[in-house]
C-alpha positions in Angstrom: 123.0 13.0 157.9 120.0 11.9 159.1 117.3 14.3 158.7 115.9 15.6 162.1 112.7 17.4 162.8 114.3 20.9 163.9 111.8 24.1 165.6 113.4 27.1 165.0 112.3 30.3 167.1 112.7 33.3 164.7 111.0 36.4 165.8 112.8 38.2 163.0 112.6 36.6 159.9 111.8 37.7 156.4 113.0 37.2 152.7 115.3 39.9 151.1 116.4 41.7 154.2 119.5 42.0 156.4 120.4 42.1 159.4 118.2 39.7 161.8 115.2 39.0 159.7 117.6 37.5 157.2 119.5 35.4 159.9 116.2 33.9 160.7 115.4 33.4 157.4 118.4 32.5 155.6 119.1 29.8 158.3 115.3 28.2 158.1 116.5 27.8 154.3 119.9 26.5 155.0 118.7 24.1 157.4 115.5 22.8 155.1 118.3 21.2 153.3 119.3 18.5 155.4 116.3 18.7 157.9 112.6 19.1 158.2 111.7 22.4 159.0 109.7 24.2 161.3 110.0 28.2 161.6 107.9 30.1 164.3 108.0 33.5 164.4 105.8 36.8 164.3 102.1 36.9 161.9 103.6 40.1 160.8 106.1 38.3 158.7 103.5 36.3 157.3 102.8 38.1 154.3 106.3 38.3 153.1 107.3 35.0 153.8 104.1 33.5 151.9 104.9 35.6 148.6 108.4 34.4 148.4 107.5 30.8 149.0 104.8 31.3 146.5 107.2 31.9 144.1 110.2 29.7 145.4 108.8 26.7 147.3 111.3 24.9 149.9 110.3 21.4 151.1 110.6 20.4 154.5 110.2 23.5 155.9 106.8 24.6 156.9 106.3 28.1 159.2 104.2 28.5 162.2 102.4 31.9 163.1 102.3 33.4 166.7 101.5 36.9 168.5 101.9 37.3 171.6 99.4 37.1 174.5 96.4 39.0 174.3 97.4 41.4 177.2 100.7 42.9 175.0 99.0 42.3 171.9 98.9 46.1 172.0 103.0 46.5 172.6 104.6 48.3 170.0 106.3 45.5 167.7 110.0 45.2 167.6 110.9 46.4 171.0 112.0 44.3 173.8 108.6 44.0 175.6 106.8 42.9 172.9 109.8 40.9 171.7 109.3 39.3 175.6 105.9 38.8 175.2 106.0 36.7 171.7 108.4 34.4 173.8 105.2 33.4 175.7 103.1 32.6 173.2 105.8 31.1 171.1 106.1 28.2 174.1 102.4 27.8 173.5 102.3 27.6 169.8 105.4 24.9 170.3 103.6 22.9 172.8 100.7 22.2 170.6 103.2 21.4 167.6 104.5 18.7 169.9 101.3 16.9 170.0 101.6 15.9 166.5 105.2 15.9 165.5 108.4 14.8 167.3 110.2 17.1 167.3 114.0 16.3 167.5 116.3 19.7 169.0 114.5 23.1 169.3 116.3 26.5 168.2 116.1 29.8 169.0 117.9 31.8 166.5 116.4 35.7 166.3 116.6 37.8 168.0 119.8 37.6 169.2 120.0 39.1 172.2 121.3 37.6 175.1 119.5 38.9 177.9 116.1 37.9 177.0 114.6 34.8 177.7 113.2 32.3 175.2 111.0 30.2 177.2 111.1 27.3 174.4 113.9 26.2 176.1 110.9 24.9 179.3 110.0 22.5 176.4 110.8 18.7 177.3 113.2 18.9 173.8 117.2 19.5 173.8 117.4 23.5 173.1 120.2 25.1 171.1 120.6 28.9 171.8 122.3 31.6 169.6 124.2 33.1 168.1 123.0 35.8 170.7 125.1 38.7 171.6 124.8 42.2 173.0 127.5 41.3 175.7 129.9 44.0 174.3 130.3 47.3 175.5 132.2 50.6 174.9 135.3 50.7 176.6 135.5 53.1 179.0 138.4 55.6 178.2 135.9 56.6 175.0 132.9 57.3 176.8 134.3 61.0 177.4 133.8 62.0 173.4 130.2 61.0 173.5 127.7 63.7 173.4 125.5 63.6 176.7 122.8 61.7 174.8 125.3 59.2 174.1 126.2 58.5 177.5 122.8 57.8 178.7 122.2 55.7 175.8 125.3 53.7 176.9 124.3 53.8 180.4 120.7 52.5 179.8 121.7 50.0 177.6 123.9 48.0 180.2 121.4 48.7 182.9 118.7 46.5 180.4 121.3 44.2 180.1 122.0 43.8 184.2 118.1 43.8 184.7 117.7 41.1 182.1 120.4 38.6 183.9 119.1 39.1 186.8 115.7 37.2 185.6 115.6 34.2 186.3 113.6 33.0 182.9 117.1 34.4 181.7 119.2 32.3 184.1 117.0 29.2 183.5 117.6 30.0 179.2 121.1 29.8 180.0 121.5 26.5 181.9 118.8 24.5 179.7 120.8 25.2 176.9 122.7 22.3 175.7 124.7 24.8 173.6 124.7 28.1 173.4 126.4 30.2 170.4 127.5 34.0 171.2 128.5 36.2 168.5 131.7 37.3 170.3 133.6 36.7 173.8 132.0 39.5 175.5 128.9 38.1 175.4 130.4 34.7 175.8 131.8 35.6 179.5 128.2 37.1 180.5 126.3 33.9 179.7 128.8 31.6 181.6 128.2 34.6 184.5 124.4 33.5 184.3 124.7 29.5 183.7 125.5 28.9 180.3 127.9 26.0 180.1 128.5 24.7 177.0 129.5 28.1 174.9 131.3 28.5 171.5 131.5 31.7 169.9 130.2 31.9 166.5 129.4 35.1 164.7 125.5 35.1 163.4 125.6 36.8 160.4 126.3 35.5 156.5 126.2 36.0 152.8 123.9 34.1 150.3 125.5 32.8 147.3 123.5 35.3 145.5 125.1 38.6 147.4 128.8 36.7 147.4 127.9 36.7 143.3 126.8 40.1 143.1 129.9 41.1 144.9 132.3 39.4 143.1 133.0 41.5 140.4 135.0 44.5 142.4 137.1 41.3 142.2 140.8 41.8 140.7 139.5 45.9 140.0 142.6 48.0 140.8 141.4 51.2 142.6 144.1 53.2 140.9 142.7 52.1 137.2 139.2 53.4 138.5 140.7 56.9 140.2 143.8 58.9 141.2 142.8 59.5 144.7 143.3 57.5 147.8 140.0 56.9 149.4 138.5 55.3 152.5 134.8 54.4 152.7 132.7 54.3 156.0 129.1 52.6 155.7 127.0 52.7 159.1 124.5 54.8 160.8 125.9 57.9 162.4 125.5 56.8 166.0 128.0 58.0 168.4 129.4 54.1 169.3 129.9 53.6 165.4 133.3 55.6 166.2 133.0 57.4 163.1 134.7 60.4 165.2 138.1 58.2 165.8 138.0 57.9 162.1 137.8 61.1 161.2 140.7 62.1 163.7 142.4 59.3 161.9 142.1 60.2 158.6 143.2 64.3 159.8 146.3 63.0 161.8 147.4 60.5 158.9 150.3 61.7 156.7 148.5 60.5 153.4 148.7 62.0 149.7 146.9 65.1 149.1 144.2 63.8 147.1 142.8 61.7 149.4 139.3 61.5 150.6 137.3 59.9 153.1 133.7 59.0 151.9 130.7 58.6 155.0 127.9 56.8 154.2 124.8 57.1 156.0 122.6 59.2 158.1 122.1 59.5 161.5 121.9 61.9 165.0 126.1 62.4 165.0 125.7 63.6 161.6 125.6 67.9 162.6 128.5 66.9 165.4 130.5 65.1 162.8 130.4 67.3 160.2 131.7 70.2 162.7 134.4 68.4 164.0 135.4 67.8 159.9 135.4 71.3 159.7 137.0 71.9 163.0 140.2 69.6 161.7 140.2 71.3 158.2 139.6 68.0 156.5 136.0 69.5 155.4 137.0 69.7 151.7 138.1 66.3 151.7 135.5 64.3 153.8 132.1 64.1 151.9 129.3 62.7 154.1 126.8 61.3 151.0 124.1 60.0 152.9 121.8 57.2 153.2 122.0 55.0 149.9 120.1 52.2 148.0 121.9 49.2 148.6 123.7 48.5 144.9 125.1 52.5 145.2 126.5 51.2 148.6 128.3 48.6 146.6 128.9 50.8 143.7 131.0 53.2 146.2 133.1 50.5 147.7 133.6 49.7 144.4 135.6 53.0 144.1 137.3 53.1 147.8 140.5 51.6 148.7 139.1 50.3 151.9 136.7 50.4 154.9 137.0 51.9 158.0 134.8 50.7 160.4 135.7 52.0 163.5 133.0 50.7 165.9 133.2 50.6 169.4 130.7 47.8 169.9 128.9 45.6 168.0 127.8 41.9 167.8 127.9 41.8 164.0 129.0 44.4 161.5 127.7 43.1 158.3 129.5 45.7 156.2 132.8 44.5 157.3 131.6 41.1 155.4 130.8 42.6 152.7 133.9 45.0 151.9 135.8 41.4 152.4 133.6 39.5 149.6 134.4 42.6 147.2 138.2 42.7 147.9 138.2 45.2 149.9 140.9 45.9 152.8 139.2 46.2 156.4 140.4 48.9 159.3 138.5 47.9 162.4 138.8 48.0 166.1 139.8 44.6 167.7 136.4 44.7 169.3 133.3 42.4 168.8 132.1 41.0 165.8 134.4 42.8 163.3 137.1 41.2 165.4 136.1 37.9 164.8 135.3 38.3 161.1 138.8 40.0 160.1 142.1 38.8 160.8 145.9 39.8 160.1 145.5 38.3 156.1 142.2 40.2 155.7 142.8 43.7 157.1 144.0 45.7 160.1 142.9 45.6 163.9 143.2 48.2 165.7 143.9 47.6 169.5 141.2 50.2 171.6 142.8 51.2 175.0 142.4 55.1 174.9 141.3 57.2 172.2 144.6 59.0 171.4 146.2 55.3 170.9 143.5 54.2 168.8 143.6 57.0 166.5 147.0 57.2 166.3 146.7 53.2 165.3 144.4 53.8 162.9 146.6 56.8 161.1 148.8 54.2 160.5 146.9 52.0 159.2 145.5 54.4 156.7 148.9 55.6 156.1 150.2 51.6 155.1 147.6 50.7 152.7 148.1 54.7 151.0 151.6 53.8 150.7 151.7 50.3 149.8 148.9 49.2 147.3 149.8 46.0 146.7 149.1 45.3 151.1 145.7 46.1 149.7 145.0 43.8 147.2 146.6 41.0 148.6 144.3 41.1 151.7 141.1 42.1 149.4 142.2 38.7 148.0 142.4 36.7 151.6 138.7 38.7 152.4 137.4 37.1 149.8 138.2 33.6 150.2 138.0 34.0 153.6 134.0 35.4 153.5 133.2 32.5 151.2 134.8 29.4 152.9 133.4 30.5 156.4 130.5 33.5 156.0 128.8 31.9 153.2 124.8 30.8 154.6 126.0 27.7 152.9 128.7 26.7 154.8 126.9 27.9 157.9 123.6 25.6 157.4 126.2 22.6 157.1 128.1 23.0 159.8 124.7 23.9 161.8 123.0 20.7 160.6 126.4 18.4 161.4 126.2 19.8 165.1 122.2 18.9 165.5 123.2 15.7 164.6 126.0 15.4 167.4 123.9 17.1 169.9 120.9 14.8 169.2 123.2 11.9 169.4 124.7 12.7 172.4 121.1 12.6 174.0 120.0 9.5 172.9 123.1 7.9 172.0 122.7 4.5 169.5 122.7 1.5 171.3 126.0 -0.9 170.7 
């Protein structure tokens, strides 16, 4: 490939982190491979992203500084005004960047949020959006097991979302866009509903070689060499659309050998209602919520579960589903959002979501299948693996990325015959 000069718009970006600061950062590095680099995003990332390039240099990739205007300067950092805000000064930073390079395709890749404008994509330069997300939502028929404080947070959260496609910075993102990528197909349907027209779903999030590595020893362990009990593993923040409820029901209603646990990881402010509904099922002796953990004890407790049960009730990504897959590790999601996209029928079990009582009762079984027949387990722990590393992998991402640049750019200034 011919290497282009490529701006990417990362608001969240740093070295050794998850979630969106390392989207924004593993991509800049991915892409530095094939390209020449430029990374804008926040000065409070600066200090960070100079150590680590201090002690592991890239070439061709160079990062750019910006807060924004003066005026919300003062806006705390990380919320969606401020986050609005940086988009303005962002566009400024970029235009004076365009007085001395050429730049070749623009990119906005954190945050990913599909509601909010990035005004980069005003710049005379073809614009690439996404992945964003935050089209999905809870399905209705579960919204009457959420505590009060959940329901407002439900209802808020859609009204931002309606009040950010209504503006028309928004609208103008969306049609300027010669592609936009959405993490899932909710989101997908609410950027066509707003302009978007070319749209391919594609979810945002990845493992480095170096996390598929440190992974890769649960590899090929047996769960019943390591212990006698069957055990399920949840990994998320307690929040009341992480569905941890519907897996505790799950794991009360399922017909599985006595021994078996059911292992919560994380903290959270479902924690008290959780651990009273345990109680209130008689499962309390066998449920053991351990907290909030470094992340190699995370690891080191998957390593001793059967499987994950993750079941959310929306979410663009679900990093933790990636990560049971790369340590061979079965997956028992809903068939919503990312997790949808990132397991499949080889991998694990998806659990439909049309009322509560069918989804537990689907997720019983589930339980119930891989209890009963351990060698289901392996085979898809197996599948998760290769599966996570031939499509997950930052690697493969930043190739694929880089190959579509060069279509896009050549179908705007195609070679002449």
């Amino acid at each position: 490939m011919k290497p282009l000069n490529i701006l990417i718009s990362a608001y969240a970006c740093q070295p050794n982190m998850g979630s969106e600061p390392g989207v924004g950062w593993h991509l800049a590095q991915e892409l530095a491979k094939y390209h020449r680099v430029w990374v804008l995003t926040r000065v409070s990332n600066r200090a960070a992203i100079e150590a680590e390039l201090t002690q592991h240099p890239v070439d061709r990739l160079t990062f750019l500084y910006s807060d924004p205007p003066l005026v919300a300067k003062e806006l705390p950092p990380a919320h969606v005004p401020h986050y609005y805000f940086w988009q303005v000064g962002a566009y400024f930073a970029a235009k004076t960047l365009l007085k001395t390079v050429d730049i070749d395709l623009v990119h906005h890749v954190t945050y990913v949020r599909y509601s909010t404008p990035s005004f980069l994509a005003l710049l005379p330069v073809p614009f690439v959006w996404g992945p964003v997300g935050g089209g999905e939502m809870a399905p209705p028929p579960f919204w009457g097991d959420f505590s009060r404080r959940g329901q407002v947070y439900e209802v808020v959260r859609s009204l931002v979302h309606r009040i950010g496609e209504l503006d028309p910075f928004t609208q103008i993102t969306a049609r300027r866009s010669l592609l936009v990528k959405a993490t899932t197909q909710d989101t997908a349907k609410r950027l066509k509903k707003i302009g978007a027209t070319n749209v391919q779903v594609s979810p945002a999030i990845g493992m480095s070689k170096q996390e598929l590595e440190l992974l890769a020893p649960v590899n090929g362990v047996q769960s019943t060499s390591l212990h006698s009990s069957f055990r399920l593993i949840t990994v998320a923040r307690l929040l009341h659309w992480k569905g941890i409820h519907l897996g505790l029901r799950a794991f009360a209603q399922a017909s599985l050998p006595d021994n078996s646990e059911y292992w919560i990881l994380g903290n959270g402010p479902e924690q008290a209602n959780l651990q009273q509904l345990a109680h209130q099922l008689g499962i309390s002796q066998q449920v053991k919520f351990i907290g909030n953990l470094p992340r190699s004890d995370v690891l080191e407790h998957l390593r001793y579960c059967d499987a994950l049960v993750h079941p959310s009730l929306h979410e663009s990504g679900g990093f933790v589903c990636l990560e049971a897959m790369a340590a061979g590790r079965p997956v028992i999601c809903l068939d919503l959002g990312g997790p949808s996209i990132q397991v499949t029928s080889e991998t694990g079990i998806k659990v439909s979501a049309t009322s509560p009582s069918q989804t537990i009762r689907e997720l019983a079984t589930a339980m119930e299948k891989l209890a009963y027949v351990p060698d289901m387990g392996q085979q898809m722990g197996a599948a998760g693996q290769r599966r996570v590393q031939q499509f997950f992998s930052w690697e493969a991402k930043g190739l694929e990325l880089s190959q579509q640049y060069a279509a896009l750019c050549q179908e705007v200034t195609p070679c002449a015959s």
